[in-house]
C-alpha positions in Angstrom: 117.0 88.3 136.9 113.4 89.7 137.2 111.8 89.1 133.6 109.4 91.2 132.4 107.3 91.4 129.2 106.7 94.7 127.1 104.8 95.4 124.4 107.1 97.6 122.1 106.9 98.7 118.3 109.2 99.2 115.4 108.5 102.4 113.0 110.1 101.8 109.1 110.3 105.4 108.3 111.7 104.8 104.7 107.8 103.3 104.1 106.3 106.7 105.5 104.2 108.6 103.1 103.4 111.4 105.2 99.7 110.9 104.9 98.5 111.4 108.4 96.3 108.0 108.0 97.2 107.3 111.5 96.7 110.4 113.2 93.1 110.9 112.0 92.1 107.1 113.0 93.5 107.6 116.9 92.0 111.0 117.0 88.6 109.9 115.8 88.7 107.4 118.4 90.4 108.9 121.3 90.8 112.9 121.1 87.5 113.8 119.3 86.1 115.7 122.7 85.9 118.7 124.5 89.5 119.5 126.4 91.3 117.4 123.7 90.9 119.1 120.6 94.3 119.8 120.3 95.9 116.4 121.4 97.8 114.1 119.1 98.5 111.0 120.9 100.1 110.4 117.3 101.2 112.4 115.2 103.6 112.6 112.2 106.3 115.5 111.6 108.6 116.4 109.0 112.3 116.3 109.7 114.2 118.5 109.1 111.7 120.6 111.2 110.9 122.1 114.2 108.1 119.3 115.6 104.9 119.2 117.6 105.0 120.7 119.9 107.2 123.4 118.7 111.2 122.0 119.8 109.9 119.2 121.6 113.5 117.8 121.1 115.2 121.1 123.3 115.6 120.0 126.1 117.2 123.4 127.1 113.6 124.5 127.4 111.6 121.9 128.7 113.6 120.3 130.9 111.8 116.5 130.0 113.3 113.5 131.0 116.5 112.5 133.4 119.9 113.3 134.0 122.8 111.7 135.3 123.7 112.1 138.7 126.6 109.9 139.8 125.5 106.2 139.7 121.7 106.9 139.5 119.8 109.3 137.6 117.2 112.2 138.5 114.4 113.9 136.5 115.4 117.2 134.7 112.7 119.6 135.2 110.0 117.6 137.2 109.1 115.7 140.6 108.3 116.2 143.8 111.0 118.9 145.2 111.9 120.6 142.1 107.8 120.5 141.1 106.7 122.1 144.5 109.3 125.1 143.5 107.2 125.1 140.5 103.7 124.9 141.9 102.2 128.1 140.9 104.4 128.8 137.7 106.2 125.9 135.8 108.2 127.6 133.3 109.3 124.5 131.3 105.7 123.5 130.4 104.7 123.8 127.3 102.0 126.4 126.5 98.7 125.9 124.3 100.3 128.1 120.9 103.8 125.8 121.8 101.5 122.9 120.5 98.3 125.1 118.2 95.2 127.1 119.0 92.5 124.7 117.2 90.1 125.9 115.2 87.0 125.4 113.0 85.8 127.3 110.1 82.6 129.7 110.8 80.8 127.9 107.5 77.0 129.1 108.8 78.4 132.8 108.0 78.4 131.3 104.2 74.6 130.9 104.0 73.7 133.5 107.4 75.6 136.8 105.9 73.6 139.7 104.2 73.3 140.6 100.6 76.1 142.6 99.8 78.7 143.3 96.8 81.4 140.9 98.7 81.8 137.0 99.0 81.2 136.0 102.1 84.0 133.8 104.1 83.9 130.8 106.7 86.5 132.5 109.2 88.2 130.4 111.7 87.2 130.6 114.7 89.0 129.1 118.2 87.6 125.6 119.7 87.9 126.7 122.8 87.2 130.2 123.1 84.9 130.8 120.3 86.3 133.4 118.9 88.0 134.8 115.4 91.5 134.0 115.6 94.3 134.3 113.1 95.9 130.8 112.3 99.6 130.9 113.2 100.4 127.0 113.1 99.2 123.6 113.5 100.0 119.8 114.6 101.7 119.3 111.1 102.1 123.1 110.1 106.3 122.4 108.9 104.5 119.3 107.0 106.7 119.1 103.9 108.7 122.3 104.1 112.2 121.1 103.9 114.6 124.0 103.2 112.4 126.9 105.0 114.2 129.6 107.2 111.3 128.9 110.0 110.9 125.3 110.1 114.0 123.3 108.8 116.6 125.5 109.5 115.3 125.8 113.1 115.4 122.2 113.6 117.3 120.9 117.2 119.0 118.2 115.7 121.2 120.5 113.8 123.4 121.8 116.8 125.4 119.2 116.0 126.3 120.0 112.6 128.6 123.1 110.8 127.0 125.8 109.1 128.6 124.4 105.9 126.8 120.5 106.3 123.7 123.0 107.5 123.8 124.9 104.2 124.6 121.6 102.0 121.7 120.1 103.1 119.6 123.0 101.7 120.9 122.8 98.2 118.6 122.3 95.4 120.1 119.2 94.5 120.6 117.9 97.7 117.4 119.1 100.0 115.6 115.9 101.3 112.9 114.9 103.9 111.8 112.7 105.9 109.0 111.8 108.1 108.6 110.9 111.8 106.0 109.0 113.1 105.8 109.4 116.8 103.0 107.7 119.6 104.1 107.1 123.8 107.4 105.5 124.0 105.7 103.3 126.6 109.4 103.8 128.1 110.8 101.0 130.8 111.9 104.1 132.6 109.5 106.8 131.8 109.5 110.1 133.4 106.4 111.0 133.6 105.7 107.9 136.0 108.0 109.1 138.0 107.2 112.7 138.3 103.5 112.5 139.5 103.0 113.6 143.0 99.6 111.5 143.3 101.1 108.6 141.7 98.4 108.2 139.2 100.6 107.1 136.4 101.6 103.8 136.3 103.0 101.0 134.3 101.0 97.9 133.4 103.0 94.9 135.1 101.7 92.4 132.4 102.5 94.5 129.1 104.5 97.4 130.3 101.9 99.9 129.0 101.8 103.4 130.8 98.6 104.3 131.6 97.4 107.6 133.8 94.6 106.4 136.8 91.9 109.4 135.8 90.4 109.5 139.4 93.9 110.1 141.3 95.4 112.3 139.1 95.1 116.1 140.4 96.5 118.1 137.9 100.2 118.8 139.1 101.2 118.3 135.2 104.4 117.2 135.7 103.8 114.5 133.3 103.9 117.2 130.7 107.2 118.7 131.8 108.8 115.2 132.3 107.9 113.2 129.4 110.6 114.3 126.8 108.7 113.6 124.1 105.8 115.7 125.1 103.0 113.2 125.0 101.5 113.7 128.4 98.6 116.0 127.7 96.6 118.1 129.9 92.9 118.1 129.4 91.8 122.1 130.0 87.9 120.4 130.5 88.1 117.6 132.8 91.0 118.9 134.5 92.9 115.4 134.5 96.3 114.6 132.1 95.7 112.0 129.1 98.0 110.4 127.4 98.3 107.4 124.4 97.2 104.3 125.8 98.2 102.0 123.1 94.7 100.8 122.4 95.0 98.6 124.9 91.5 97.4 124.8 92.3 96.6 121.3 95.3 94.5 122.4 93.2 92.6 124.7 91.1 91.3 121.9 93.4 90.9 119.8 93.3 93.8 117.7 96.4 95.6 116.3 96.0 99.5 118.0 94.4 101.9 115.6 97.2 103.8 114.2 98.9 101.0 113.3 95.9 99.1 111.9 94.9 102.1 109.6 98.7 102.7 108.0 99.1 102.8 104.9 102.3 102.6 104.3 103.0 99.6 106.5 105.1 100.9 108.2 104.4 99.8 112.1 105.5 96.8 113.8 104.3 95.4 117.0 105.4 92.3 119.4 106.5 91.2 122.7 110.2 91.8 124.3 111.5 90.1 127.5 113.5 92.5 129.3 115.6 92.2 132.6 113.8 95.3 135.2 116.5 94.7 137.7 118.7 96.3 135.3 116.9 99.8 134.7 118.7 101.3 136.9 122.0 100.5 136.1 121.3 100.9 132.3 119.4 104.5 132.7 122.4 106.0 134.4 125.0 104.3 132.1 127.6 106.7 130.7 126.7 109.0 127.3 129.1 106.7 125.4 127.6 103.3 126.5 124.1 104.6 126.8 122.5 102.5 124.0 124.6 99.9 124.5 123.5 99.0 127.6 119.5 99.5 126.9 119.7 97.2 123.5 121.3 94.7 126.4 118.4 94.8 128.5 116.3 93.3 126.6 116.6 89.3 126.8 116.7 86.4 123.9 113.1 84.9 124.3 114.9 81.6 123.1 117.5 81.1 125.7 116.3 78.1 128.3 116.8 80.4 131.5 115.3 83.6 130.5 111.7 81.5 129.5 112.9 79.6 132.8 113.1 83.0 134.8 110.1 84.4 133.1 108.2 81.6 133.9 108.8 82.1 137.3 107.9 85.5 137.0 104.4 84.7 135.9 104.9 86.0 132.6 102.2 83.0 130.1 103.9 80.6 128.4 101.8 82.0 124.9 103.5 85.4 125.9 106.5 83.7 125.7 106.1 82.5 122.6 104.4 85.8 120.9 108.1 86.9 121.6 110.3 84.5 120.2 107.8 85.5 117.1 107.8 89.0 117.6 108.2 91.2 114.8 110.4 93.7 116.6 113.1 91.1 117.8 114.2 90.9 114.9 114.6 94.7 114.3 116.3 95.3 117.5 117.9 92.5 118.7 118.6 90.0 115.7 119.6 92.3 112.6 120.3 95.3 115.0 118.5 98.0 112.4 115.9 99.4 114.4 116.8 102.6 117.1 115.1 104.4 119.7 114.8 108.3 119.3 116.7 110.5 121.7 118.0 107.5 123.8 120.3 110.6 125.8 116.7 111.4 127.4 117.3 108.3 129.6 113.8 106.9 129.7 114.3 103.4 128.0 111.8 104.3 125.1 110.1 101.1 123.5 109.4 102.8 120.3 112.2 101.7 117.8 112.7 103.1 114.3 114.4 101.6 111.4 116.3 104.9 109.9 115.4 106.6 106.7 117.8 105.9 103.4 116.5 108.1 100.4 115.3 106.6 97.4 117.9 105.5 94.7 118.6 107.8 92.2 120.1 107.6 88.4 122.8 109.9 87.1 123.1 111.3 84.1 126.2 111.0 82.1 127.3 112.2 79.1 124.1 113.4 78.2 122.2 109.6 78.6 120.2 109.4 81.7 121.5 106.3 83.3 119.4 103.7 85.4 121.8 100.6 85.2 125.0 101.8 86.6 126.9 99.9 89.5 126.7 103.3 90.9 122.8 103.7 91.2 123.3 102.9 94.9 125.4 106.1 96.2 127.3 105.0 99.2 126.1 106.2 103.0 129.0 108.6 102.8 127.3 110.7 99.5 123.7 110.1 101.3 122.1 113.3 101.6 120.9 113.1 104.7 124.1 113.5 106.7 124.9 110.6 109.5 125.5 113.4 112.2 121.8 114.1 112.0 120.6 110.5 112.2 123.2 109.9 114.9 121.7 112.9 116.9 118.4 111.6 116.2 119.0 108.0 116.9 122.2 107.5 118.5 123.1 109.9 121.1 125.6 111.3 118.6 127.5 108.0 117.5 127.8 108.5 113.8 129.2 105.0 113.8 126.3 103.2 115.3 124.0 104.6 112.8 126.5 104.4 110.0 126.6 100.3 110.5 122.7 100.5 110.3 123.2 102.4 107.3 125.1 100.1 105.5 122.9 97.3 106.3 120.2 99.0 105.2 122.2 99.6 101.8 123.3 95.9 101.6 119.8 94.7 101.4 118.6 97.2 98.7 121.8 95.8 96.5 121.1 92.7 97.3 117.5 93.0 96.2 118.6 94.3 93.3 121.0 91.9 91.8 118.2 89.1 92.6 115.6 91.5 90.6 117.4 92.8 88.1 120.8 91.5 88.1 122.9 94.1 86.3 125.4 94.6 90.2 128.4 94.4 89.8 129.1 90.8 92.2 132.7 92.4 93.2 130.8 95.8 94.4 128.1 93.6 95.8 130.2 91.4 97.9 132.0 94.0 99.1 129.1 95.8 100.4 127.3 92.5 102.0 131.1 92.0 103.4 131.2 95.3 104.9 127.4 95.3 106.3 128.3 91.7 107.9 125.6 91.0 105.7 124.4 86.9 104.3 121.6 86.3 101.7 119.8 84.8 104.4 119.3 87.6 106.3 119.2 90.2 103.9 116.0 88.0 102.6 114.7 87.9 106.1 114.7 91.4 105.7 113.5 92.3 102.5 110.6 89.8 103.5 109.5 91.5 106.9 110.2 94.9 105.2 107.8 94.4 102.3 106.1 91.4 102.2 104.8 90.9 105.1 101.2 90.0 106.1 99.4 91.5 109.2 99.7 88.2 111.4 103.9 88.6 110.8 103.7 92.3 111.4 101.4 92.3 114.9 102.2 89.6 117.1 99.9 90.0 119.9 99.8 87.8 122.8 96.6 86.9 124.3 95.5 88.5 126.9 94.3 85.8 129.9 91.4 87.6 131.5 90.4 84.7 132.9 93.5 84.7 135.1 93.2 88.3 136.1 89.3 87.4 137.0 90.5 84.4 138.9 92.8 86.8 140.8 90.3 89.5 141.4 88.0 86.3 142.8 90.8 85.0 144.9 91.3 88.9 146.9 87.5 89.0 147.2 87.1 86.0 148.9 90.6 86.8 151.4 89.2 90.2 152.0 85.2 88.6 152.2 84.2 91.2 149.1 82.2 90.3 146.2 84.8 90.2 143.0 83.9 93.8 142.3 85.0 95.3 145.8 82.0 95.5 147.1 81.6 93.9 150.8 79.7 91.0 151.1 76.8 91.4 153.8 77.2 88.8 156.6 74.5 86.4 157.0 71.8 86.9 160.2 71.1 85.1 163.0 67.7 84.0 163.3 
C-alpha cells in the first residue's frame, strides 16, 4: 500500500450564484499579462450549455484524456507516438476562437474623434492583434441562456437523452439552470502529465498538485490536447503552457487559494485525502460500469490504524494526517457519499468533487390559493426538472442510479431541515424519505451544518506545509554532492 496525500476540493453547486467572484480574483492574480489574456484557470459556465472552451466535454473532437486498452489504459489524442504524427498540425487542439478572441474597448476614440454630427463609439479592439474585431463570444458568452437554440440545446451532455426529455426540459414551466464551477482537477492520473514529451509537468509528491516546470517545457502542447477538461493553456508570448496551480504558495502559508477565498456563495471546500497510488492503474482502466466505483475506493479512511501506519512510513507528517481525518471533503466523498467527480469516463482520477445541483423548492397552486405548506413542497427526484440522465452523464459515467441515491440524500436533508424549522412535514412522508435516502438526524445535521453553517477553518483544512524539512533535505543533498544548499558548488579550500 503506497500512501499518498492529495489536496482535493468539493464544489456545492446548489450554493453557486453565477457571479464570476472567483474567476476575476485568480485572473487578477495569475492571468492578468501579456500571452494570457484569454486564460481562465477558473472559470464558471452555465449548464445546459455549450462550455469554455466551446464543447470542451466532446471528446469526439479533442480527443483529451485516456482510453481503455485491455488491462491498462492509453491517452486518446496525445503522447509521444501519436503526438510526433501530429507535430506540425494537431487537429484536436483547440483553436484561439474555440476558447474567445479578447478584447478591450478603444475608449480614447471617445475624447480623440472629430467634431461631427455622430456619437462617437469605444469599438473593441483584439488584445493581441490590435485590431477592430467583431465580438463573436466570450469565456462566459452562454452565461444564463438556458433554452437557446445555440448554447443549451447544443450542450454534449444531451446525447444521452430523447428529443422528447430534450424538448421537456425547454418548456416554460420547466426550463432550469445551473452553474458549473470548474479549476485543474489536479487528477491522480492526469493526462497532460503523461503526454509531455520534455516531461515538464509533474505532480507534487507531498500534495499531489500538477504543476508545469516553465524552463523544460518546449511547446509540444500536448497538455492542451490531453487534459479533457481543457485547462492546460498555451501562452502565445512566452511560448511555454500554464496551467492552474492551486495557489500553492498560498497553501504553503496557510492561505485558502484565491478562488476559493473570494466566493461568495461558499460554495468551495478544500482538505487532505489519503489515497492508495499503487492502485492507479488498476482503477484508471477499470471497466465503464465499475469506473467510479473503483476511484471513490482509492482513496483511504485517514482513521484506520494501518493506513496512518502505512503513511507514516511513507513520509506523509503526522499534522497531514490529521488535516485529513478533519478534512472537509471526506466527508463529501467518502462518509455521506454526495460529492462526484465530473466526467469520471475521461479516466484521469479528477480530485475536483461536486455535490450535484437540486432546484430550489417550489409552491403549487391549487384551487386558486397559492400554497407554501403542503407535504408536497418537496417534488420528488423523479418530477425534478433537471432530468437524472443529464446529471448521470455529468457526474456518473451514465449511472442514473448513482446519482439518483445522491439525489435523494440531498432531498432527505432539505425535508429534514424543514420539519426542524418549520414543522408542518408530514412525519410518515418524512420517514419515508430519510428511510429511503439511508438517511439519520445525525447525519442529515452533519450536513445541513457543513453545507451552511460552516466557518472558514471547517471549510479549508490546510495542512502545514514543513519547509523546514524540505530545507533540511535540500541541506542534506548539498552536503552529499559538496554544493552549497542552492546548487551551487562549493569551492575547495587551497593549499598553502
Amino acid at each position: 500500500m503506497d500512501v499518498r496525500s492529495q489536496i482535493s476540493m468539493v464544489f456545492h453547486l446548489d450554493k453557486c450564484i453565477g457571479c464570476h467572484t472567483c474567476s476575476i480574483a485568480c485572473k487578477n492574480i495569475w492571468t492578468d499579462r501579456r500571452g494570457a489574456e484569454y486564460m481562465w484557470w477558473n472559470n464558471v459556465e452555465t449548464k445546459p450549455g455549450t462550455g469554455y472552451p466551446t464543447k470542451w466535454e466532446d471528446q469526439e473532437i479533442y480527443k483529451g484524456g485516456w482510453e481503455k486498452n485491455g488491462d491498462s489504459v492509453s491517452l486518446k489524442g496525445a503522447g509521444k507516438l501519436k503526438g510526433l504524427k501530429n507535430i506540425f498540425h494537431n487537429p484536436y487542439m483547440p483553436v484561439l476562437e474555440d476558447y474567445y478572441v479578447p478584447w478591450a474597448y478603444k475608449y480614447q476614440d471617445l475624447f480623440t474623434a472629430p467634431e461631427g454630427d455622430d456619437q462617437p463609439t469605444a469599438r473593441a479592439v483584439s488584445l493581441i492583434t490590435g485590431e477592430h474585431i467583431n465580438i463573436q463570444s466570450g469565456p462566459n458568452w452562454d452565461d444564463d441562456l438556458s433554452g437557446t437554440p445555440d448554447y443549451a440545446r447544443k450542450d454534449v451532455n444531451f446525447q444521452n437523452l430523447s428529443e422528447a426529455e430534450q424538448e421537456s426540459m425547454f418548456q416554460l414551466e420547466q426550463m432550469t439552470l445551473h452553474y458549473l464551477p470548474r479549476i485543474c482537477n489536479h487528477c491522480l492520473n492526469p493526462a497532460c502529465v503523461g503526454s509531455c514529451p520534455s516531461g515538464a509537468l509533474y505532480k507534487r509528491g507531498e500534495d499531489g498538485i500538477v504543476l508545469i516546470n516553465q524552463d523544460r517545457c518546449r511547446a509540444w502542447r500536448m497538455c492542451v490536447t490531453a487534459c479533457p477538461y481543457k485547462k492546460s493553456y498555451y501562452n502565445w508570448n512566452t511560448g511555454k503552457s500554464e496551467k492552474c496551480i492551486l495557489c500553492y504558495p498560498r497553501l504553503e502559508s496557510g492561505q485558502a487559494p484565491a478562488c476559493m477565498h473570494s466566493c461568495v456563495g461558499r460554495i468551495r471546500y478544500l482538505g487532505v485525502m489519503l489515497y492508495d497510488a499503487d492502485k492507479i492503474q488498476s482503477v484508471a482502466s477499470s471497466n465503464d460500469d465499475q469506473l467510479l466505483d473503483a476511484q471513490m475506493n482509492i482513496y483511504l479512511d485517514p482513521n484506520d490504524p494501518e493506513v496512518i501506519k502505512a503513511a507514516r512510513e511513507n513520509g506523509i507528517h503526522d499534522s497531514t494526517i490529521k488535516a485529513a481525518q478533519n478534512s472537509p471533503v471526506y466527508k463529501f466523498v467518502k462518509e455521506w457519499k454526495i460529492a462526484l467527480p465530473l466526467h469520471p469516463e475521461f479516466r484521469t482520477l479528477p480530485n475536483l468533487f461536486y455535490v450535484p445541483p437540486m432546484l430550489p423548492a417550489m409552491a403549487s397552486v391549487d384551487n386558486g390559493t397559492y400554497e407554501t405548506t403542503t407535504d408536497h413542497l418537496f417534488a420528488g427526484i423523479e418530477k425534478q426538472r433537471l432530468p437524472m440522465k443529464y446529471l448521470a452523464s455529468l457526474f456518473t459515467n451514465g449511472d442514473i442510479n448513482k446519482v439518483s441515491a445522491v439525489m435523494r440524500k440531498l432531498l432527505a436533508v432539505k425535508i429534514h431541515r424543514r420539519d426542524v424549522t418549520v414543522g408542518d412535514y408530514d412525519k410518515i412522508e418524512l420517514k419515508k424519505a430519510m428511510d429511503t435516502a439511508g438517511m439519520d438526524e445525525h447525519t442529515a445535521n452533519a450536513i445541513f451544518r457543513l453545507t451552511s453553517l460552516a466557518t472558514f477553518e471547517e471549510r479549508f483544512v490546510i495542512p502545514p506545509a514543513h519547509r523546514e524539512e524540505s530545507i533540511e533535505m535540500l541541506e542534506a543533498t548539498a552536503d552529499a554532492k559538496g554544493e552549497t544548499g542552492f546548487g551551487f558548488k562549493t569551492k575547495p579550500e587551497r593549499g598553502l
